[in-house]
C-alpha positions in Angstrom: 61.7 93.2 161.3 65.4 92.2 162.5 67.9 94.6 161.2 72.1 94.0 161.6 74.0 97.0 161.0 77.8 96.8 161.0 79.4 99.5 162.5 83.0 101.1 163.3 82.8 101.2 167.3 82.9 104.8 169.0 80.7 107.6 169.9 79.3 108.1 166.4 76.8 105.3 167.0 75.1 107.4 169.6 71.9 107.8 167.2 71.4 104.1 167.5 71.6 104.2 170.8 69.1 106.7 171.3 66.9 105.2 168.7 66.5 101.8 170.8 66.8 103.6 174.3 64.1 105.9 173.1 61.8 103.2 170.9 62.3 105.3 167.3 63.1 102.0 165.7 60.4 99.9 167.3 58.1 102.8 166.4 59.1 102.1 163.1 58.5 98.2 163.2 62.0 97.6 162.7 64.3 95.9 165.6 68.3 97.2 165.4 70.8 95.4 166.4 74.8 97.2 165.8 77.9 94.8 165.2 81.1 96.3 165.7 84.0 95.5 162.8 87.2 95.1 163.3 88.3 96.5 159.7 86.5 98.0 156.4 87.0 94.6 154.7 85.3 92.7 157.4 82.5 95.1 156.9 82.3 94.9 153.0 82.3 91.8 152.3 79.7 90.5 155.1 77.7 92.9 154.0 77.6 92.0 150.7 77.5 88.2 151.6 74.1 89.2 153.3 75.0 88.5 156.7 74.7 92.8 157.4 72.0 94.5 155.9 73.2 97.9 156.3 76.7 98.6 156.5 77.8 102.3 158.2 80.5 103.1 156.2 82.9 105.6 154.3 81.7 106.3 151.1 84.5 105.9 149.5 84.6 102.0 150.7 80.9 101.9 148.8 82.7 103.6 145.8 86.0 101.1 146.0 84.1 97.8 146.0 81.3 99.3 143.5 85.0 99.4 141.5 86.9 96.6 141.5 89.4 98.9 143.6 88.7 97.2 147.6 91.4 94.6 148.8 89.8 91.7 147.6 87.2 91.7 144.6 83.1 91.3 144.9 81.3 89.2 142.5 78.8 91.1 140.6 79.0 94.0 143.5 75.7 96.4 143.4 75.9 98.3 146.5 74.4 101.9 147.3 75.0 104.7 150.0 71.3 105.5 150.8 71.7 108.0 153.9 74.5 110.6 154.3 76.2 110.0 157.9 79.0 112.3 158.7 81.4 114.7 157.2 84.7 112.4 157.6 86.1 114.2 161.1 89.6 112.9 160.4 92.5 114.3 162.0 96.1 113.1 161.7 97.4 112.2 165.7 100.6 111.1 166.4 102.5 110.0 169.3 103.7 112.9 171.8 107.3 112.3 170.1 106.3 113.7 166.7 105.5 117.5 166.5 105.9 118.2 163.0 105.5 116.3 159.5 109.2 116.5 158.7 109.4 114.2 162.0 107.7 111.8 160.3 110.2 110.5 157.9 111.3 107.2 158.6 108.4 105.9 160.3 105.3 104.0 160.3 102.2 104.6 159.8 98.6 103.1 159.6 95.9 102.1 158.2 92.7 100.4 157.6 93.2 99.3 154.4 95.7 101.2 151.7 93.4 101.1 148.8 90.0 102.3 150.5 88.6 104.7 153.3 90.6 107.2 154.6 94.6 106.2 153.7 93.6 108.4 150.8 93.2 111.0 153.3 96.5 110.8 154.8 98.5 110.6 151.6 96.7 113.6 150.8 97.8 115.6 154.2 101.5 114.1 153.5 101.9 115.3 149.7 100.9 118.6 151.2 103.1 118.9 153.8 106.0 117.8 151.5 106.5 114.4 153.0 106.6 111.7 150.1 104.9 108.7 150.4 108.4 106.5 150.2 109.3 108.4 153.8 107.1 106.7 155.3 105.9 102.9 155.8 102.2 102.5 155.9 100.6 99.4 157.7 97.3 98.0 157.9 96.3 98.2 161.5 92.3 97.5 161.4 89.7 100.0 162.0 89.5 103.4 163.8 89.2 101.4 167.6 92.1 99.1 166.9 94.3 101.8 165.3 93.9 104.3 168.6 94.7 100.9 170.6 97.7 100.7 168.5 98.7 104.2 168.5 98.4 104.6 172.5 100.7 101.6 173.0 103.2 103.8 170.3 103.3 100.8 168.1 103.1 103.3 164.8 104.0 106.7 164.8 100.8 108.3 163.9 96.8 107.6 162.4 93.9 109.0 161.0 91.3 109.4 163.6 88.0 110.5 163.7 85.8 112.6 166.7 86.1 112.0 169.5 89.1 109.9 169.7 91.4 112.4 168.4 89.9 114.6 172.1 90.9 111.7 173.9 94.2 111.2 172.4 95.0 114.8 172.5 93.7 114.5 176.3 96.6 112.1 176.8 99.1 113.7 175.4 99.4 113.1 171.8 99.5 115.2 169.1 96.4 116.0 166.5 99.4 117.0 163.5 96.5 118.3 161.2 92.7 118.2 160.7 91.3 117.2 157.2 88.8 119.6 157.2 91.1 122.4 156.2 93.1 121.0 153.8 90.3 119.1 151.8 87.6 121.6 152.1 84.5 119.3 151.9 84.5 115.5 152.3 81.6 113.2 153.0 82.8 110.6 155.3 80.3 108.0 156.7 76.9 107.0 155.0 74.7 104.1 155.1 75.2 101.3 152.8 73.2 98.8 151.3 73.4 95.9 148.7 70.7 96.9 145.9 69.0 93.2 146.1 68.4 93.4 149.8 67.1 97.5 149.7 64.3 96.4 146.8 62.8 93.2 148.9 62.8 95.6 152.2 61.7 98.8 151.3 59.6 99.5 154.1 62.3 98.5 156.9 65.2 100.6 155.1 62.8 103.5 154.7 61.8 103.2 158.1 65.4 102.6 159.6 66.4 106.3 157.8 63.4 107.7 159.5 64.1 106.7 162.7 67.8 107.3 162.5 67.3 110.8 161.4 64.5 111.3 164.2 67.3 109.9 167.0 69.7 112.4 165.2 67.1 115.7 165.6 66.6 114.3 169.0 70.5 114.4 170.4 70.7 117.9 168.3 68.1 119.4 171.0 70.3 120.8 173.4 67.4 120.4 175.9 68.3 117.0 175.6 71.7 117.0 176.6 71.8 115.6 180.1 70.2 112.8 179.1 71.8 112.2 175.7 75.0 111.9 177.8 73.6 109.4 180.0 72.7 107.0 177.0 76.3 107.3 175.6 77.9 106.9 179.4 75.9 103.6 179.2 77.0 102.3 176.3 80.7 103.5 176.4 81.9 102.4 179.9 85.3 104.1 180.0 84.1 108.1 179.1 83.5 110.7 182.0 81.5 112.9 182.5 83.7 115.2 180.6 85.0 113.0 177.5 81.0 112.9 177.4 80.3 116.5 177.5 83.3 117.0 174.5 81.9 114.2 172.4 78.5 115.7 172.4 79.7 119.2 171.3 81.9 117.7 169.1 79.2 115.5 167.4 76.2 117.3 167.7 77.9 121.1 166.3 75.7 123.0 164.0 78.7 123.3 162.0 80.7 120.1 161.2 78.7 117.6 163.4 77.0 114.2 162.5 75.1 115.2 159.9 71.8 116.2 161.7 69.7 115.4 158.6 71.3 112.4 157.2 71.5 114.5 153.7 74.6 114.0 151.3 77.1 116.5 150.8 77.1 116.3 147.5 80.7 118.3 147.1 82.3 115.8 149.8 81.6 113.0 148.0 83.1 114.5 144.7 86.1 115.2 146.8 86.4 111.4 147.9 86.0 110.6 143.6 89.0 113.5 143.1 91.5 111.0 145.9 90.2 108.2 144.4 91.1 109.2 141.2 94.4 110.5 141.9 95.7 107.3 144.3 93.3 104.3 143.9 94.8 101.5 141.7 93.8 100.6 139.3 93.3 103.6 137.6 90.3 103.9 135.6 87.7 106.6 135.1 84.7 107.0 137.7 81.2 108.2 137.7 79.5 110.9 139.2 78.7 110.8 142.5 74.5 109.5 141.3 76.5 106.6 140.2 76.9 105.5 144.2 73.9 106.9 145.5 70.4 106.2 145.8 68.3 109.0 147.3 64.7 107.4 146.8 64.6 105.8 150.1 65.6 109.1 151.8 63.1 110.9 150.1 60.4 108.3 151.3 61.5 108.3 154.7 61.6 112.4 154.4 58.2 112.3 153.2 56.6 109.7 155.3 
């Protein structure tokens, strides 16, 4: 079967890539095909429209939508995370002019979208570091790729990105202002997404596509695998070295805050994305627990299988 999964671009899809270089998926009897997004919204509503079936994705985009809360509204949404994907590694880079927070008053800054992913994130990092959120000017600037793009060419003064492009921009002379890690204590970033009519007619597939995603992931965790986990992501990312290759992999692959090597939920990030949610989504109402937005019956079957 013919999946379409809609992805941000980067380094993070390096289980895909493994999966298809290494036949997991056709094992499986399933045939992947990524997409790259240009934005969260993009991403969401094609998804939902049915022209995705599996969306890789912050959670807190699943729980936005799922809420009336996304930029535009979803008819009758019933989407689920199924598969936990990464633990959110956001830092805050600027440009090499900005050293500090207080430098940041009076300048832009952006986003994805303001009222999902990780803007929620960044207003977080500000209120901490006693910057208000009328200092600054936030602007949508697309996803992760397009806001590094942005960044680079010092048309905003600073972003949230995520591993490994914050190593590359700090390689190039920006600066990472603050990790999220710290300050937020645990945080569930991406997971894999699915519309609730599409998961219950293709059981098999999804089951199978969280096998062999989570097989590609144990795979690029073997650190006899290295050498040759760096040649599949050196062929499918034409601009990183040697060296931005070797970074990414001990970046992603860490024992201890890398992709997450079982494609388990942390249960505690995703009640910290609720607590942002809570505090800055508009408009306010109450949400549910964190079972509310996730369906774990297909990553027990694929666990058990």
């Amino acid at each position: 079967m013919k999946l379409d999964v809609i992805v941000f671009p980067g380094a993070h899809n390096w289980p895909f890539w493994t999966g298809q270089k290494l036949g997991m998926f056709a094992a499986a009897g399933i045939e992947v095909t990524i997409h790259p997004t240009p934005n969260s919204q993009f991403q969401m509503t094609n998804t939902y429209a049915g022209k995705f079936q599996i969306a890789m994705t912050a959670i807190d985009n699943v729980i936005a939508y799922q809420e009336g809360q996304g930029p535009v509204r979803i008819e009758d949404p019933d989407m689920v995370a199924v598969m936990g994907g990464d633990y959110g590694f956001l830092s805050l880079v600027t440009v090499p002019e900005i050293k500090t927070f207080a430098a940041l008053k009076g300048k832009e800054l952006s986003v994805d979208a303001l009222t999902t992913g990780y803007a929620f994130v960044l207003r977080k990092l500000l209120e901490r570091n006693g910057i208000e959120e009328s200092d600054v000017s936030f602007v949508r600037a697309g996803g992760v790729r397009e806001r590094w793009i942005a960044l680079e060419k010092k048309e905003h003064a600073g972003t949230m990105l995520v591993t490994p492009l914050d190593i590359v921009a700090r390689s190039k002379g920006f600066n990472v202002l603050a990790r999220a890690e710290p300050a937020l204590g645990a945080y569930q970033g991406m997971v894999a997404a699915v519309t609730k009519r599409w998961a219950k007619d293709n059981e098999k597939a999804l089951v199978g596509y969280i096998k062999s995603y989570t097989q590609a992931m144990q795979w690029l965790y073997d650190r006899k695998n290295k050498a040759d986990a760096i040649a599949i992501v050196r062929a499918n990312i034409s601009a990183m070295d040697e060296r931005g290759a070797d970074a990414a992999y001990e970046a992603l692959f860490a024992e201890q805050g890398g992709l997450i090597k079982d494609g388990a939920f942390d249960m505690a990030g995703v009640k910290t994305v609720l607590e942002l949610r809570a505090q800055y989504a508009e408009p306010k109402k109450e949400l549910g627990l964190p079972e509310k937005y996730i369906d774990l019956s297909y990553f027990a079957k694929a666990r058990s299988n």
